[in-house]
C-alpha positions as CSV (number, residue, x, y, z in Angstrom):
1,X,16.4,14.0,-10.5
2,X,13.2,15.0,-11.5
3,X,11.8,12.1,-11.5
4,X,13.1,11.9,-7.7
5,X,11.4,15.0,-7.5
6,X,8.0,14.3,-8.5
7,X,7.7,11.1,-6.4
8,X,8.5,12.5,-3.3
9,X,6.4,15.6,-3.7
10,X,3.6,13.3,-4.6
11,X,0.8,13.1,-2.0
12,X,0.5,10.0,0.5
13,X,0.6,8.0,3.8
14,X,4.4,8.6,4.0
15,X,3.7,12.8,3.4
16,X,0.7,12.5,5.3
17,X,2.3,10.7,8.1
18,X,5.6,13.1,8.6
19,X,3.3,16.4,8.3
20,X,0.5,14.8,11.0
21,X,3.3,14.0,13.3
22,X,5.0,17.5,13.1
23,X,1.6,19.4,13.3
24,X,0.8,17.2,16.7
25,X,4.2,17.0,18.0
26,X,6.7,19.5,16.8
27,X,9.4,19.4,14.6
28,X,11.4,17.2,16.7
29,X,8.7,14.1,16.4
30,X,8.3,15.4,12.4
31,X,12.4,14.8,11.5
32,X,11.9,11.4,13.6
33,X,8.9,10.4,11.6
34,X,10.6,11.6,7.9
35,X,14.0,9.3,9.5
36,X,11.6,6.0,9.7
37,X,9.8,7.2,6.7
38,X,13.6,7.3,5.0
39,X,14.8,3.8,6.5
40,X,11.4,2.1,5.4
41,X,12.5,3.6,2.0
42,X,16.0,2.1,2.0
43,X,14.6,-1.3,2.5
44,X,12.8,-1.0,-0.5
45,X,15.5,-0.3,-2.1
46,X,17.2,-3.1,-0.5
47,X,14.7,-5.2,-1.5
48,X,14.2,-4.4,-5.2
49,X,18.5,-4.9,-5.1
50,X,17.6,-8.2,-3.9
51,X,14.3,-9.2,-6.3
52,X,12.7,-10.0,-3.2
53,X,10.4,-7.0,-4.5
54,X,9.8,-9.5,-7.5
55,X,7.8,-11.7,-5.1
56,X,4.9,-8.8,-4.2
57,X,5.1,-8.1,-8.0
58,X,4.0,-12.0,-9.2
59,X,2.5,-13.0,-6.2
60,X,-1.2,-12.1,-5.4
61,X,-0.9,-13.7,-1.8
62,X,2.3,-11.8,-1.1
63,X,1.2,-8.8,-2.3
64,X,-2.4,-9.6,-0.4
65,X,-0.8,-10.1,3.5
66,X,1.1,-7.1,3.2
67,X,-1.5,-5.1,1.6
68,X,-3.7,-5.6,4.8
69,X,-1.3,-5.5,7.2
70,X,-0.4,-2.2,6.2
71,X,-4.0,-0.7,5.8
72,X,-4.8,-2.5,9.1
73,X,-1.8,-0.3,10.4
74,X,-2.9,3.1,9.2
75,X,-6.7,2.6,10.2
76,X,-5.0,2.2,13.3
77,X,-3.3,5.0,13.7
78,X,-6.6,6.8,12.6
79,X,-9.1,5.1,14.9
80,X,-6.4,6.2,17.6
81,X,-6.3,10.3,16.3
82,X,-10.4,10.2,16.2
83,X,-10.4,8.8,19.7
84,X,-8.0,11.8,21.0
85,X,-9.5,14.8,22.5
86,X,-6.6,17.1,21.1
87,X,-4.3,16.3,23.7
88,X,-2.0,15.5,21.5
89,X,-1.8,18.8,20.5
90,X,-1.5,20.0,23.8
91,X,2.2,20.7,25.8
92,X,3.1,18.1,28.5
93,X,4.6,19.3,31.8
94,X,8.1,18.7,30.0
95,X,6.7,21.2,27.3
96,X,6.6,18.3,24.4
97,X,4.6,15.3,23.8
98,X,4.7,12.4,25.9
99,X,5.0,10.2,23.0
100,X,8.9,9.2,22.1
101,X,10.3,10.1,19.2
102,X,11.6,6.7,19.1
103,X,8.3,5.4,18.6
104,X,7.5,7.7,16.0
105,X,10.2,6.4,14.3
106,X,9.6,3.2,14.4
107,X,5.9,4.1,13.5
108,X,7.4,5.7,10.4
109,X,9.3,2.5,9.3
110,X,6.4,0.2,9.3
111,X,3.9,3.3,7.9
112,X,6.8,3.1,5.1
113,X,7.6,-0.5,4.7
114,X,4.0,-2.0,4.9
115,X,2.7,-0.4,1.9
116,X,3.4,-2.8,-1.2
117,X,2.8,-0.4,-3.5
118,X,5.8,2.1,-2.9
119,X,8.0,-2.0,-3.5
120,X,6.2,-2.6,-6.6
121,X,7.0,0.8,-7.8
122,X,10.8,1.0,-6.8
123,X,11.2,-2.8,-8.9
124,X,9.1,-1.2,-11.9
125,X,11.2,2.2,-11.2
126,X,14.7,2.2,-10.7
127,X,15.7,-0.6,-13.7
128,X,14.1,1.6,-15.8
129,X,17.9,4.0,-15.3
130,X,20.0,1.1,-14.6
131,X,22.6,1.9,-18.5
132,X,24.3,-1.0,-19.8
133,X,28.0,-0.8,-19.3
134,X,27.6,1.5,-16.8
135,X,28.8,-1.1,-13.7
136,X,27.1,-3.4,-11.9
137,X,23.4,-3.2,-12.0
138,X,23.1,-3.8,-7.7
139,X,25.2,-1.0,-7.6
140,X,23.2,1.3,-9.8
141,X,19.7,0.9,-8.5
142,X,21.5,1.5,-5.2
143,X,22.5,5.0,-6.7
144,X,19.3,5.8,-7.9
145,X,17.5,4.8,-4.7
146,X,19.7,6.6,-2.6
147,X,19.0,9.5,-5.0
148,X,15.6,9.4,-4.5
149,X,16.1,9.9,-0.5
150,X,18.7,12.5,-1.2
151,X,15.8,14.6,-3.1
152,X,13.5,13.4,-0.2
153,X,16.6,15.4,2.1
154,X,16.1,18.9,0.4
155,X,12.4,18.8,0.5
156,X,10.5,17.4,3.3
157,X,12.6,19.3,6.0
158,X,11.7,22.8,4.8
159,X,7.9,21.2,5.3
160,X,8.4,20.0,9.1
161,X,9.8,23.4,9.8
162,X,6.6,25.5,8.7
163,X,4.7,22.5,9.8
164,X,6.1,22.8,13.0
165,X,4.9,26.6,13.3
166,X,1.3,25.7,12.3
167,X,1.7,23.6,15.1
168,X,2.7,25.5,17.4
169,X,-0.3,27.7,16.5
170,X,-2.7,25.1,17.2
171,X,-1.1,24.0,20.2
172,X,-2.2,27.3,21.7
173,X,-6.0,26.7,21.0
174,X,-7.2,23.2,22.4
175,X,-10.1,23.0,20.5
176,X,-8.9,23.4,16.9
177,X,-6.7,21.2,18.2
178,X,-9.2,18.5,18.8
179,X,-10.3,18.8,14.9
180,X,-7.3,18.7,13.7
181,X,-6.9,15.4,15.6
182,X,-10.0,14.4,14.0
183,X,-9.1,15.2,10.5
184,X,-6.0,13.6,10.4
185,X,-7.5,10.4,12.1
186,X,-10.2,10.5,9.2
187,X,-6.9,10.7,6.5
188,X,-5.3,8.0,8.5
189,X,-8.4,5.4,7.6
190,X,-9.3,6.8,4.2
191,X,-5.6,5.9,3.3
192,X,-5.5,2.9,4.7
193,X,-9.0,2.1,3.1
194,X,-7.5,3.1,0.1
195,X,-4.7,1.1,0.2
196,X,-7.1,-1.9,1.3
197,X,-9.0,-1.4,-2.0
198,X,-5.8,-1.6,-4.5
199,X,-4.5,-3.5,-6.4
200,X,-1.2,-4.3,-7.8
């Protein structure tokens, strides 16, 4: 548990990403970024189940393509914040964003599921609790995954909802608005530019 804890109070694209969308959105486009953020988590988990994981870990071209796909990704989702003018901040006539919450999800997922490092650190994590005797060892680091997005469950919703009132804040004054845009667009691409310089 705390080690649950301490990953998913740890800093990153998947924090960044859920908080950006709830300041810019609301709270309704935050819980459908932390759901993608969540599924792109299970497959993970899935995947380190599965040793597929095992293939990003030992393989430098593996861990290369999806390495740049996913900074590509999140410098695109930057480039796009830097080129707003704050309306995304700003009401529609329907009093939300235009933007779906679908594809927030879905931007989530991919945000999640294109960062090798968060699969080569759930197949160097979870086997490390996996007790002999215990059961099957599938079934375990399927506990211990889900574990980690139960903990993910009691923390990141209290942060949408204060997010969501910061937002609301900003929402009410275009301009600081339009930096806000700005700033998170410039997180998006140092992130992604991070991630672009890592290694395994």
């Amino acid at each position: 548990m705390s080690a649950a804890v301490l990953l998913n109070i740890s800093p990153g694209p998947d924090m960044a990403f859920i908080l950006g969308q709830t300041l810019r959105s609301g709270r309704k486009h935050g819980f459908a970024a932390m759901f993608g953020i969540w599924t792109g988590a299970a497959l993970h988990v899935i995947m380190a189940i599965a040793g597929l994981s095992a293939i990003l870990a030992t393989s430098a071209l593996a861990f290369a393509v999806v390495k740049w796909l996913g900074a590509a990704y999140l410098i695109y989702l930057g480039i796009q914040m830097l080129r707003s003018r704050g309306e995304s901040f700003l009401p529609s006539e329907h009093g939300e964003s235009a933007r779906s919450t679908r594809s927030v999800y879905w931007q989530g997922v991919l945000v999640c599921a294109l960062n090798p490092k968060v699969a080569v650190f759930f197949l160097a994590f979870l086997p490390q609790f996996v007790v002999a005797g215990a059961g099957p060892a599938s079934a375990q680091l399927l506990l211990h995954g889900v574990l980690i997005i139960a903990v993910a469950a009691c923390i990141e919703p209290p942060l949408i909802l204060a997010g969501s009132r910061l937002g609301t804040y900003l929402r009410r004054r275009p301009r600081v608005g339009l930096w806000m845009d700005r700033g998170l667009g410039a997180l998006f691409v140092g992130l992604g530019v991070r991630l672009a310089a890592s290694t395994r």
